[in-house]
N, C-alpha and C positions, 0 to 999 in steps of 0.2 A: 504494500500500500504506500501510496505517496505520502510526503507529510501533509500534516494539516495545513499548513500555509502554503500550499501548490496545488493545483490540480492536474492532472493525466488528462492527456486528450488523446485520441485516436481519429485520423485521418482518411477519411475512406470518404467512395461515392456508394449512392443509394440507388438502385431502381426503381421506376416506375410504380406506382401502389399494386399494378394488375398483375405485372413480372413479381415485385417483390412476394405477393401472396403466392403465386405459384412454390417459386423456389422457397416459401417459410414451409409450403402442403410437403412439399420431395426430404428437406431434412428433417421435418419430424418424424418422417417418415423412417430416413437412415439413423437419427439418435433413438428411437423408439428400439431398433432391430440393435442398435448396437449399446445399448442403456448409456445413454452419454448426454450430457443436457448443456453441458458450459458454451457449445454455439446459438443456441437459445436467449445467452441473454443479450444479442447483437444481432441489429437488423441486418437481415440479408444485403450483402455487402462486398466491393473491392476495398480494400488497403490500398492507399496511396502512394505513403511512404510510410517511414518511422513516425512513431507517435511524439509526444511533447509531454515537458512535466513543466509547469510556468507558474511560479510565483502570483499568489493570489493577488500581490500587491498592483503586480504589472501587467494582467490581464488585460483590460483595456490595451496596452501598448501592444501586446501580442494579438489582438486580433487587428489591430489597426495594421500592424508591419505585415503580416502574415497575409490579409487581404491585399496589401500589395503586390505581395507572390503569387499569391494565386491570380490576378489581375481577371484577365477577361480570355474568350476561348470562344470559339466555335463548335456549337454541339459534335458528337462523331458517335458512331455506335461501339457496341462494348460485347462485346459475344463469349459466349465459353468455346472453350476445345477441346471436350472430354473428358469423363470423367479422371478422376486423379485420386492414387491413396497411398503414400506415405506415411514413412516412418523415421523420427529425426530425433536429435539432443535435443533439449534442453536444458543448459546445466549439465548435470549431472544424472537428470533422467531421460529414457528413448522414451517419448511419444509417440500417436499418431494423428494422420490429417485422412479424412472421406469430405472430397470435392471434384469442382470442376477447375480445372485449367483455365484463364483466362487468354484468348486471340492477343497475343502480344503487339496490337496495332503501334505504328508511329504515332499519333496519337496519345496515347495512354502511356507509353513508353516515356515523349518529352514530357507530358503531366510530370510522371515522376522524376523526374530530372529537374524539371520548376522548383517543383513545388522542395526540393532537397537542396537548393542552394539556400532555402532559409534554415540556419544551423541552430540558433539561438534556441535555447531549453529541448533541444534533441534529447527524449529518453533512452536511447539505444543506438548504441554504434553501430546497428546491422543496417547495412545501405545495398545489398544482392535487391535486388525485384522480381520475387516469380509472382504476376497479379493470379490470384485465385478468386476464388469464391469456395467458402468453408460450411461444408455440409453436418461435420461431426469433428471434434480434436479435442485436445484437452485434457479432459476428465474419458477419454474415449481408450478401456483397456485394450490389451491385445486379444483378449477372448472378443470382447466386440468388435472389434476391428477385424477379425480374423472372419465373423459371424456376419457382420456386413459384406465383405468381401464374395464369401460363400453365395448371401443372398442377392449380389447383385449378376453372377454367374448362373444364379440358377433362375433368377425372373429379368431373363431380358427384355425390355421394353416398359418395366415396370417404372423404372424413373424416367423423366423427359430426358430425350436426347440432347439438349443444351436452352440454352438462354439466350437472347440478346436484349438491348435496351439501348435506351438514348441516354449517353456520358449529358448529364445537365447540372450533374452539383458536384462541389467539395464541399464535405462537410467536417464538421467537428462535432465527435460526439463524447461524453466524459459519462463515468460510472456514478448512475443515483440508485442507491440500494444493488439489489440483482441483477438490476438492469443498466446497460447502456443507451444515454439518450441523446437527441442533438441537443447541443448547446448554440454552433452557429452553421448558418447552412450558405455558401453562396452559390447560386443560380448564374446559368446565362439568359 
């Protein structure tokens, strides 16, 4: 947990209400089969870059500078590229991830590249970019993960073959309670 004088933001775009309820029906689908709930508390979502931890004091100044960076943009669409299920560090524990690949467009690619030359209160030195979309990870053991795997071999067709939407926001969203909410959202 952050300190109390800071808040944690997370940097991600949101789809569409019609897209996002799709993709909220398919992962409760995958945390149900694989008992996993921790991407439940984040709307369906790309990661932009690394997240931020900012001084409560200087909030104001950080969304002022930071809306500079994000400036202005040209809608562009945002598609998945298949499903995707890994296994990675963290720390000192192996996790896993049940998602989709995100279409590595130019596009979404310079976003991240933007949006990372603002360094100031960077929570995390990790600056790699694989854009995903995150179905199940976390709290997500190997028996489930192992159990999702099984069930997406054995009911093909059963999840939607991908997603796409209209890239129209960066947002900022920070942890109230179990959940992750917007705090500030910018539009084109």
């Amino acid at each position: 947990m952050p300190p109390t004088d800071a808040v944690r933001f997370i940097i991600i775009t949101t789809p569409q209400e019609d897209v996002a309820a799709r993709i909220d029906q398919a992962r409760r689908t995958v945390c149900g089969i694989g008992d996993s709930r921790a991407a439940l508390a984040y709307p369906p979502h790309v990661t932009l870059r690394t997240g931020t931890l900012v001084p409560t004091l200087q909030l104001a100044d950080f969304l002022r500078e930071f809306g500079e960076v994000v400036g202005r943009w040209k809608p562009f669409r945002v598609c998945t590229d298949g499903l995707w299920q890994a296994t990675y560090r963290d720390r000192e524990l192996m996790k896993h991830l049940v998602g989709y690949r995100i279409h590595e467009d130019p596009e979404l690619l310079a976003m991240n590249e933007r949006l990372l030359t603002f360094t100031r209160w960077r929570a995390s030195n990790r600056l790699r970019y694989e854009p995903h979309l995150t179905m199940a990870f976390d709290d997500l053991s190997q028996e489930g993960f192992d159990r999702i795997g099984r069930w997406i071999q054995d009911n093909p067709g059963s999840l939607p073959e991908g997603f796409e939407w209209r890239f129209d926001n960066v947002s900022l969203y920070r942890q109230e309670g179990d959940l992750w909410r917007p705090y500030h959202v910018w539009r084109v």
